[in-house]
N, CA and C atoms as a LAMMPS dump frame, in Angstrom:
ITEM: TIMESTEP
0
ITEM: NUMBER OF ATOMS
489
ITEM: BOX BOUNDS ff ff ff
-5.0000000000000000e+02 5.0000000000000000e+02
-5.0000000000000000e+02 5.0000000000000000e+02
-5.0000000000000000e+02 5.0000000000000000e+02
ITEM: ATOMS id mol type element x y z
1 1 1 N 134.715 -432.691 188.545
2 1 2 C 136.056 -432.848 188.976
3 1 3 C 136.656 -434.116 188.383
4 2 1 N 136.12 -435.4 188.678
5 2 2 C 136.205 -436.135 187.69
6 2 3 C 136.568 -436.339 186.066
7 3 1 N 135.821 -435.485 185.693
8 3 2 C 135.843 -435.054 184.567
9 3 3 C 137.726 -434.079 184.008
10 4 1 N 137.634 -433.307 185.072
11 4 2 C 139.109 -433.026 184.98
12 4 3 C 139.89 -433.369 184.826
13 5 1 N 140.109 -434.46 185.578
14 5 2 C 140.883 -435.503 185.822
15 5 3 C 140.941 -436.29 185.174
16 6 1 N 139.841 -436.743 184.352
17 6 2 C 140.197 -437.735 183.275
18 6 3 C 140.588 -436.891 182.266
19 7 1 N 140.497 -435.407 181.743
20 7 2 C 140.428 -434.848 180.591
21 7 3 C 142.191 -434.389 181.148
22 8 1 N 142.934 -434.443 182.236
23 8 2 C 144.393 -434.196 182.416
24 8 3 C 145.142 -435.628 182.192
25 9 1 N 144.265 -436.487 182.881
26 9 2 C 145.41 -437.872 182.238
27 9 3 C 145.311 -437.88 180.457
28 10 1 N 144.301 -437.516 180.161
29 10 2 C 143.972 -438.026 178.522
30 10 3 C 145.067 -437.114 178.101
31 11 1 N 144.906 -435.832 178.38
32 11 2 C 146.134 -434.982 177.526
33 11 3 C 147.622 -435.346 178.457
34 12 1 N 147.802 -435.696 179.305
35 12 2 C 149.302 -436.388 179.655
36 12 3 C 149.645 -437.439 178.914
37 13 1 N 148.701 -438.293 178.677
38 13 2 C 148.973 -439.648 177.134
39 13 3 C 149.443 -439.01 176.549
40 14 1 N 148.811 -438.065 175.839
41 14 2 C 149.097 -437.359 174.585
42 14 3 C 150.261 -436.928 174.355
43 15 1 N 150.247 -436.285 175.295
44 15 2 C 152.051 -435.233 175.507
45 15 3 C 152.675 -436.578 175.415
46 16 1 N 152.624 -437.538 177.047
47 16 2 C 153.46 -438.543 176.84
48 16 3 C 153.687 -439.264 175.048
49 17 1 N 152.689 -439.473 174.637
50 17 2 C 152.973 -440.074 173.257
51 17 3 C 153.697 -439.19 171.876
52 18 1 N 153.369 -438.024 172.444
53 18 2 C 153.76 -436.913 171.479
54 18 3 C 155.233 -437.004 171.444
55 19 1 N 155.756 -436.792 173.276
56 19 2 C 157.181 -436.766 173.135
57 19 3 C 157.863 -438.071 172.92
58 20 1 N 157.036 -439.414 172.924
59 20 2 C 158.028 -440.629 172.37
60 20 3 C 158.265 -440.493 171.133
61 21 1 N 157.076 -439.701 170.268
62 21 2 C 157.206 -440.124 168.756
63 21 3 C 158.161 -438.783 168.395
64 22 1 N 158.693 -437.996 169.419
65 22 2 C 159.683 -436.698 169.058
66 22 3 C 160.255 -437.196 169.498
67 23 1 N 160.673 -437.928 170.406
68 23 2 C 162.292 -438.75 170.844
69 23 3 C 162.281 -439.748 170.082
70 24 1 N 161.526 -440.562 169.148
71 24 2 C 162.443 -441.587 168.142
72 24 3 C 162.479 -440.906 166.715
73 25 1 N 162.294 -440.001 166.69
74 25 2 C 162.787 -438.74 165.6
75 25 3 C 164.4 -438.599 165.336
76 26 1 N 164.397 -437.937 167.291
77 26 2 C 165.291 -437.175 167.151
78 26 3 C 166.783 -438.888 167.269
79 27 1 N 166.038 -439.775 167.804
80 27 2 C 166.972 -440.98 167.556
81 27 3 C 167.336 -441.081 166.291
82 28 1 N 166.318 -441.46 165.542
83 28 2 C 166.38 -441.863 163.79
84 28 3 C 167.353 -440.627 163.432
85 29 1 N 167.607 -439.582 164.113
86 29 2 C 168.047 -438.018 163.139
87 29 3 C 169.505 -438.828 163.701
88 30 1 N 169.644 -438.462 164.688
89 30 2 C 171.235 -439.164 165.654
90 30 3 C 172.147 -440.364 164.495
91 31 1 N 170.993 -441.128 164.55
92 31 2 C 171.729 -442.714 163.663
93 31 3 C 172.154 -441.727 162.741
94 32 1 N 171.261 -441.43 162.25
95 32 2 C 172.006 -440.879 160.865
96 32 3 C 172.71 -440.138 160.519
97 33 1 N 173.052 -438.734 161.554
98 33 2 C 174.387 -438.182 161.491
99 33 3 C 175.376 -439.204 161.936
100 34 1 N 175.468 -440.342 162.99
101 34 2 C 176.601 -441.088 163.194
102 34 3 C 176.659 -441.496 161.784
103 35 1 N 175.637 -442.579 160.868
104 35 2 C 176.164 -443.04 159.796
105 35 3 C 176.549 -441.892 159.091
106 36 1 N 176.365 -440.288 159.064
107 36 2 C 177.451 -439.867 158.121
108 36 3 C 178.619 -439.41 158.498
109 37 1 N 178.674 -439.273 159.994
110 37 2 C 180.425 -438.971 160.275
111 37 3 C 180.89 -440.312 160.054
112 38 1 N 180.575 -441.355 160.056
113 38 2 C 181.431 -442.213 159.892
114 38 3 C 181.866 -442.592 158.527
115 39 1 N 180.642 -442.186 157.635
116 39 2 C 181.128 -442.168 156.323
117 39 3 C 182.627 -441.118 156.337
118 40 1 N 181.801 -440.014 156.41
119 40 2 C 182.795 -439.079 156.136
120 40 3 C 184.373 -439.011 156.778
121 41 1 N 184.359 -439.736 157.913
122 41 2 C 185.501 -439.828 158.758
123 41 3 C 186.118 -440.939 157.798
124 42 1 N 185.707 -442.118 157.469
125 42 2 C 186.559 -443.198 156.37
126 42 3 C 186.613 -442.272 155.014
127 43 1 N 186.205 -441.133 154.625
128 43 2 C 186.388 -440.513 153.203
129 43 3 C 187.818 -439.653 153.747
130 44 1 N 187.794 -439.008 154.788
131 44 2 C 188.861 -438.667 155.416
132 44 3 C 190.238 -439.078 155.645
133 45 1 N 190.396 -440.741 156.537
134 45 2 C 190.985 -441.503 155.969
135 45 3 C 191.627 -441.848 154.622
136 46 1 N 190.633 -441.786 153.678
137 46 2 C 191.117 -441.935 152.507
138 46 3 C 191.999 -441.122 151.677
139 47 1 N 191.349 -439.796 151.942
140 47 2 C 192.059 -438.676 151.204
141 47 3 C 193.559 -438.451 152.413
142 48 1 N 193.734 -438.844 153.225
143 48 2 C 194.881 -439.078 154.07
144 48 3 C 195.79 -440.179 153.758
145 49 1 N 195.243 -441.147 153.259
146 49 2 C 196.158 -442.733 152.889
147 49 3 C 196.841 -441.954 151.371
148 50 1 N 195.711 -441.312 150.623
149 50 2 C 195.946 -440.804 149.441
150 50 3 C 197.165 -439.62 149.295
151 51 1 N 196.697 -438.941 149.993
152 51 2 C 198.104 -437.876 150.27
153 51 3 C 199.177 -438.357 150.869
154 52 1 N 199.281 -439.239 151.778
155 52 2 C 200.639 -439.979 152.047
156 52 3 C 201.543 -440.752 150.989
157 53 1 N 200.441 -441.255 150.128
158 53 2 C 200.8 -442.238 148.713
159 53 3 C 201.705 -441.073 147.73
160 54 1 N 201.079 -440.338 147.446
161 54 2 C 201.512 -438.946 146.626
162 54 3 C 202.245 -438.517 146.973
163 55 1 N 202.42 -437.908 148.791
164 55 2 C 203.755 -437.27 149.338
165 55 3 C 205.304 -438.238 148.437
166 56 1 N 204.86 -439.555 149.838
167 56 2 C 205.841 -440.537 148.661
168 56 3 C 206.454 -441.024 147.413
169 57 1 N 205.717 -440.716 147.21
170 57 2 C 205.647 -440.3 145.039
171 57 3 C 206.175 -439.342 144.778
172 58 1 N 205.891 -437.959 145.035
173 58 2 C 206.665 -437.022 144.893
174 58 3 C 208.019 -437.064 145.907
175 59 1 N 208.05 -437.269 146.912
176 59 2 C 209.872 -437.387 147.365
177 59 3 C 210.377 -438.432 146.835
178 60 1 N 210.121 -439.425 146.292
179 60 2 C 210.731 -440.23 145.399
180 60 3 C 211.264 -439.709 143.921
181 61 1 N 209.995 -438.886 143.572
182 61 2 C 210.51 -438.525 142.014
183 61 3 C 211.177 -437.225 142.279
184 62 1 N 211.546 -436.685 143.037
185 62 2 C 212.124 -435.847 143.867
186 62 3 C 213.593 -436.132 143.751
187 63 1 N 213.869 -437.197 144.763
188 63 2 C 214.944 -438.005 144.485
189 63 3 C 215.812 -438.014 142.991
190 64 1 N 214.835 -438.927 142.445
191 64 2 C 215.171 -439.247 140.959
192 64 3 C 215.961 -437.843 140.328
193 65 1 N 214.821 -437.281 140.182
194 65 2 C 215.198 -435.732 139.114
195 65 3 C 216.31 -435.331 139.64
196 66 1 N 216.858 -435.144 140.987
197 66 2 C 217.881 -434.157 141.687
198 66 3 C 219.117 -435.08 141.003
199 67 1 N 218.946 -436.454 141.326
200 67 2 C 220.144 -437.594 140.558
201 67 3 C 220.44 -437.004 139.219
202 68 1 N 219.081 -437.359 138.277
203 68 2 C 219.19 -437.143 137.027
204 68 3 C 219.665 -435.863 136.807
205 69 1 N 219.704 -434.847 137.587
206 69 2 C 220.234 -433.23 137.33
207 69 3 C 221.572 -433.583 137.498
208 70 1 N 221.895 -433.94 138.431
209 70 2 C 223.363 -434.065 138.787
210 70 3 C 223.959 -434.621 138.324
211 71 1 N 223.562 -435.787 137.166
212 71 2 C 224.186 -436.432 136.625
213 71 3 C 223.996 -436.048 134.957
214 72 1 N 223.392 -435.094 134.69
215 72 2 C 223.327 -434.687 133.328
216 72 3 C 223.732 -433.42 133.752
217 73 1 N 224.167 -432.531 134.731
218 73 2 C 224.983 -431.471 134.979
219 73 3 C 226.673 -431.644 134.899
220 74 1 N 227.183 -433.161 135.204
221 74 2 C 228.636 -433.923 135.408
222 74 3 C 228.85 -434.2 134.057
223 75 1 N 227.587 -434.559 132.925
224 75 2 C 227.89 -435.224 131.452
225 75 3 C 227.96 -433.542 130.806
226 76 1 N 227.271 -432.469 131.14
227 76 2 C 227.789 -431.762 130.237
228 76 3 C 228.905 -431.028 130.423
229 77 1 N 229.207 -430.722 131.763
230 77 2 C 230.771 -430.566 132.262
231 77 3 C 231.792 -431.773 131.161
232 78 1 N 231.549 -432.712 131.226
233 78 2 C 232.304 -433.997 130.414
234 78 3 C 232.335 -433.516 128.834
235 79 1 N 231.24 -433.157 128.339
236 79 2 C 230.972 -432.911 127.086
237 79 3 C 232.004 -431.489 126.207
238 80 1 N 231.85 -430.46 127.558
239 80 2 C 232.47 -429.221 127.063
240 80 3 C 233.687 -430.026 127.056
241 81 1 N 234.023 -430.626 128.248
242 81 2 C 235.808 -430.74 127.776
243 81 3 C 236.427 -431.874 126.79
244 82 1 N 235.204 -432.506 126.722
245 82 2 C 235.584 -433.166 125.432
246 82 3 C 235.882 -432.332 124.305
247 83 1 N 234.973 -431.828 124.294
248 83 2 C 234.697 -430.916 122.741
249 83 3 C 235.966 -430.105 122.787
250 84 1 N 236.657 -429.259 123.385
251 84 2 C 237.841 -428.461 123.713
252 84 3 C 239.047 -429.563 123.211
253 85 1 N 239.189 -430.553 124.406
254 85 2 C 240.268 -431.508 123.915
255 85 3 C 239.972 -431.995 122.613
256 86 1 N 239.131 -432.211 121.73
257 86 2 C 239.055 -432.548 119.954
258 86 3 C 239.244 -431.463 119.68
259 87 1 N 238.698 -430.142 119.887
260 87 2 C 239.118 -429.293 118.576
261 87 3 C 241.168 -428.47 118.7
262 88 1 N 241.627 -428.701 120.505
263 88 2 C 243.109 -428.555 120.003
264 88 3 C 243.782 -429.803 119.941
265 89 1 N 243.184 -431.141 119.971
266 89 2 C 244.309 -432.121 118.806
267 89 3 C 243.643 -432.131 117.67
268 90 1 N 242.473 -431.374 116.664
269 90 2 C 242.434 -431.221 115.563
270 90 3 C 243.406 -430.001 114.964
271 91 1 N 243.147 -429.137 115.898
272 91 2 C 243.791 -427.696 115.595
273 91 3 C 245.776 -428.187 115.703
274 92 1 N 246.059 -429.336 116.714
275 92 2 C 247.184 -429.826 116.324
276 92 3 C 247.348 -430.654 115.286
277 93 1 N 246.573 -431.306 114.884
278 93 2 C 246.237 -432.353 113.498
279 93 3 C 246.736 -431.46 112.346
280 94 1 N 246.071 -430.63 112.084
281 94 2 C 246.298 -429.862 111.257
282 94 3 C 247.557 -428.875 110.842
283 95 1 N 248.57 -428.971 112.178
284 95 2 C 249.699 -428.793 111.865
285 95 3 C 250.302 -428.976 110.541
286 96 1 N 251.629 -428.467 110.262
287 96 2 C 252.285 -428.993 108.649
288 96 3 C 252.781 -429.893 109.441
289 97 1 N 253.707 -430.401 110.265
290 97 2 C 253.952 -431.693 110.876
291 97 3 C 252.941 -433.177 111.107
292 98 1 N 253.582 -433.641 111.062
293 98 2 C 253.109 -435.555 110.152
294 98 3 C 252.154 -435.821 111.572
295 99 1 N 251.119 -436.011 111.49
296 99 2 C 250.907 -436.263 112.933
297 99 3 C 250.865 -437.718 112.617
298 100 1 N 251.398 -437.719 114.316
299 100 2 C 251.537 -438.998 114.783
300 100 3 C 250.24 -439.996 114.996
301 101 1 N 250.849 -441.572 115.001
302 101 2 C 249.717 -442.459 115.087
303 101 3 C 249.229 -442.33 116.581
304 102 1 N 249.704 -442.326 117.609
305 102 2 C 249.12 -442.323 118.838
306 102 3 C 247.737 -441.518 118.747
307 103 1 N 248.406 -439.993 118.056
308 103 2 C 247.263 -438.585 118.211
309 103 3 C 246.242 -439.075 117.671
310 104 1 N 246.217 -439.937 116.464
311 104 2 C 245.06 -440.507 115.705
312 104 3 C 244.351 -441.108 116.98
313 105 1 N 244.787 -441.946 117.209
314 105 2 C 244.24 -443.479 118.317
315 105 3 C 243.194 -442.375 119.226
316 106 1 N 244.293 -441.256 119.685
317 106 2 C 243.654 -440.646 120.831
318 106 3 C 242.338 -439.789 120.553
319 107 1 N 242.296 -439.089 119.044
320 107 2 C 241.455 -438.3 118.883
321 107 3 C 240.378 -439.401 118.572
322 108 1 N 240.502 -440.61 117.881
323 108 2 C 239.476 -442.008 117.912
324 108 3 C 238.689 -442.11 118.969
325 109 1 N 239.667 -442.407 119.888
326 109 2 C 238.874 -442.654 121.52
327 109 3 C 238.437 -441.438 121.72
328 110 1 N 238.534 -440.194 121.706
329 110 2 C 237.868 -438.851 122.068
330 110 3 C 236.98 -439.018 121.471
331 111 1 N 236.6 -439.022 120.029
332 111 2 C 235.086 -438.934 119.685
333 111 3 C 234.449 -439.883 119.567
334 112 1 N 234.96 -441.28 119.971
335 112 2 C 234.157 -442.268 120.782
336 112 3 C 233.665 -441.776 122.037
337 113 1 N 234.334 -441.627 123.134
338 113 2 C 234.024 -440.942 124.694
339 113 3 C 233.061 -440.028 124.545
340 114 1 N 233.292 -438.783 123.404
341 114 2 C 232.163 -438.033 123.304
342 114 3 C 231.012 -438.384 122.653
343 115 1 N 231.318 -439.243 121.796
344 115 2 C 229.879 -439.935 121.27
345 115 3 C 228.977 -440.705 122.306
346 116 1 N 229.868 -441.563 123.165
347 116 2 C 229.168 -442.225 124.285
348 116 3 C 228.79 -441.414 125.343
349 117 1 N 229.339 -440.004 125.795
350 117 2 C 228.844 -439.222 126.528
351 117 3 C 227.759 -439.053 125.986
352 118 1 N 227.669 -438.232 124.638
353 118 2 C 225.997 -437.737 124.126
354 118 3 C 225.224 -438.563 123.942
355 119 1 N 225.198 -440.221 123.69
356 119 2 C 224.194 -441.055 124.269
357 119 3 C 223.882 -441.226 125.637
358 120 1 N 224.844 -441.454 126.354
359 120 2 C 224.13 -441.261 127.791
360 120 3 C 223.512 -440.417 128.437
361 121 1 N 224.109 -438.993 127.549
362 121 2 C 222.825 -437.917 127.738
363 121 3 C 221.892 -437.617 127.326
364 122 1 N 221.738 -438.316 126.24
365 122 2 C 220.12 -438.382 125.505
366 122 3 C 219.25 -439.793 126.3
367 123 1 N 220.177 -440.577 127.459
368 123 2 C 219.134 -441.532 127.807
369 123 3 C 218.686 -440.561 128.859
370 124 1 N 219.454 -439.479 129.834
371 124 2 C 219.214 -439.209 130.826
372 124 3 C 218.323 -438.033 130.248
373 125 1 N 218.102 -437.708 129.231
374 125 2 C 216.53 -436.446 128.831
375 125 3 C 215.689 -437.393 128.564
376 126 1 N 215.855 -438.735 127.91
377 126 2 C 214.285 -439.534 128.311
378 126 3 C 213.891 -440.294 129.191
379 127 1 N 214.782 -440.132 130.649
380 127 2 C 214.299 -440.308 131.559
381 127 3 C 213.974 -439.298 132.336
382 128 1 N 214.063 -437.914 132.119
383 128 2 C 213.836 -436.285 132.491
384 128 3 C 212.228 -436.589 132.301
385 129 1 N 211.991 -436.849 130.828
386 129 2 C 210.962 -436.789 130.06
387 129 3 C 209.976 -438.024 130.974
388 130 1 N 209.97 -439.085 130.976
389 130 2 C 209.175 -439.901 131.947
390 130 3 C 209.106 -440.089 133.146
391 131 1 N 209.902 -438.839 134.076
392 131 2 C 209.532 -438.474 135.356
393 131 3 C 208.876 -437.71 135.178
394 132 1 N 208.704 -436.823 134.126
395 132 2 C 208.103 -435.236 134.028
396 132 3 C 206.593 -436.477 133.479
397 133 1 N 206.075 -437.557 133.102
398 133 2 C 204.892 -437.936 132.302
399 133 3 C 204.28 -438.297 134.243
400 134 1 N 205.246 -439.219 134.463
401 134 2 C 205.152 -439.551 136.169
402 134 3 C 204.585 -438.46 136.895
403 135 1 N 205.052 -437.134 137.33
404 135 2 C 205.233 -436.234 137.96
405 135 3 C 203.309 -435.636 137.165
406 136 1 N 202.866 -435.912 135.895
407 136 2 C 201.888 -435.444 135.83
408 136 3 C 200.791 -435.928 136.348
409 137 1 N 201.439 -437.494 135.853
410 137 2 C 200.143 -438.218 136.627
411 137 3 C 199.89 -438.312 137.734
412 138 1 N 200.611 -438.024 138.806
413 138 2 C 200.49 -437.831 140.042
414 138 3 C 199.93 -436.924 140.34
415 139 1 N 200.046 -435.442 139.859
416 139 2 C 199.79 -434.272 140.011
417 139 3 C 198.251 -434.606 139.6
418 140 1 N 197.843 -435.039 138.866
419 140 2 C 196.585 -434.727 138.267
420 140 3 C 195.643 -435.765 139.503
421 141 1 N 196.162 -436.253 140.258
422 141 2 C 195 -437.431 141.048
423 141 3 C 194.939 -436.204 142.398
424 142 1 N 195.361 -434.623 142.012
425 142 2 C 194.808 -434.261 142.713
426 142 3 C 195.798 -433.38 144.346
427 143 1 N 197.253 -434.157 143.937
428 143 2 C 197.83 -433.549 145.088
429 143 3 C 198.208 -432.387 145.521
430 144 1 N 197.662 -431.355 144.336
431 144 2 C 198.338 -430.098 143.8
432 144 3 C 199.758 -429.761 143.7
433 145 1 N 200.324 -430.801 143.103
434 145 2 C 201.673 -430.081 142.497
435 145 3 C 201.477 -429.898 141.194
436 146 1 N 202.482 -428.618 141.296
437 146 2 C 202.534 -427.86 140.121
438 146 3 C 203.987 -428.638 139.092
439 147 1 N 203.718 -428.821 137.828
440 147 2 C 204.14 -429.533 137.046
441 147 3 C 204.586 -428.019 136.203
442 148 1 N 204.034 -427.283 135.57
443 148 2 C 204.883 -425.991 135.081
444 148 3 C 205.953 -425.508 136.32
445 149 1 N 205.871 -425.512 137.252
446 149 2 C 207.245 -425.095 138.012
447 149 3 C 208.497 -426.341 137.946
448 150 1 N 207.871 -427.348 137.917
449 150 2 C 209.26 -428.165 137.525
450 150 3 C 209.713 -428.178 135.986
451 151 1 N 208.809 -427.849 135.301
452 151 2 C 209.092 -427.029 134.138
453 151 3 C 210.238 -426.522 133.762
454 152 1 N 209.88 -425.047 134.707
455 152 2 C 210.575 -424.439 134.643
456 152 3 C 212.144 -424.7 134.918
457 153 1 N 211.909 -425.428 135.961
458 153 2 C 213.238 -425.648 136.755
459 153 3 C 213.991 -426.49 135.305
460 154 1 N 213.28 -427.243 134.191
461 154 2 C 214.467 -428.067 133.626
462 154 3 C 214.581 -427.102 132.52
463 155 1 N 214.214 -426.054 131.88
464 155 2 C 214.547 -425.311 131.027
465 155 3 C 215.897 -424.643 131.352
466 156 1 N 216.539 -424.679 132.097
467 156 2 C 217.913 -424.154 131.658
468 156 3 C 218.804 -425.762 131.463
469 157 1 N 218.531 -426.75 132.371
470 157 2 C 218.687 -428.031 132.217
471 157 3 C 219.143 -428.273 131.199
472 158 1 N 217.965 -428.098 130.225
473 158 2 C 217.508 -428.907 128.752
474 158 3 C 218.451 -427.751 127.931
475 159 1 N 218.536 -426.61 128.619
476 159 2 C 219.477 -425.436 127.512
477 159 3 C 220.916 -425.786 127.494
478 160 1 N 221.198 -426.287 128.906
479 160 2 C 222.573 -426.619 129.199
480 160 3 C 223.039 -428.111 128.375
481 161 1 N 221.933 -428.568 128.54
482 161 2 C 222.348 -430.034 127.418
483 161 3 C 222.35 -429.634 125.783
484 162 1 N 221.568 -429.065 125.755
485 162 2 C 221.634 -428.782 124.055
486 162 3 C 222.724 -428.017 123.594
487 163 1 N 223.448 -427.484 124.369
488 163 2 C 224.483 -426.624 124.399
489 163 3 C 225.811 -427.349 123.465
């Protein structure tokens, strides 16, 4: 009986020791999923600071382009009616009547105005052009915007200016 009894405490050690060295297992396992949610929760964070940075970036260059449309949509409105007003005081130039010095002065300043229109619209396609370099590099760190759909959107743009 004795004998029992010592051969039940000996295997209660055992168990007892068995289950400490399975409870600092399952501790050591614990730490280490905390150290990886916490990794992963600051990688989380990150890709969140990151997409806020980008949102911002894109409603900014957002901004920009809608300006730059609207304002290279107003220069080629400007442009057609330039071009109209030169060709009927040429088409009056060309009258058999003496044209006058004013008409000169005026058709001067017209294809000055239109000359300075079509520079200001060739600054506003290379600034089209370095929102669209902007708009890639952003796109490419991942935010998934699509850069062929704004593309698209300036191809009648760019048709209407070349016009």
């Amino acid at each position: 009986m004795k004998n029992c009894v010592c051969l039940i405490v000996v295997v209660g050690i055992g168990l007892f020791f068995l289950i400490l060295k399975e409870l600092n297992k399952c501790q050591q396992q614990i730490e280490a999923w905390s150290w990886e949610k916490r990794r992963l929760e600051g990688e989380r964070d990150r890709e969140r600071r990151d997409l806020y940075d980008t949102r911002t970036n894109f409603q900014e260059l957002q901004r920009r382009w809608d300006a730059c449309s609207s304002q290279t949509s107003i220069l080629r409105h400007n442009i057609t009616a330039l071009r109209h007003t030169i060709a009927r005081l040429e088409a009056r130039a060309s009258a058999p009547e003496a044209e006058e010095p004013w008409e000169r002065g005026e058709m001067a300043a017209l294809r000055q105005q239109l000359q300075d229109t079509q520079r200001e619209r060739d600054q506003h396609l290379q600034e089209v052009r370095e929102l669209r370099r902007q708009l890639s590099r952003n796109s490419s760190g991942g935010a998934g915007l699509r850069l062929h759909s704004l593309g698209l959107l300036a191809l009648p743009l760019a048709a209407a200016l070349l016009c």
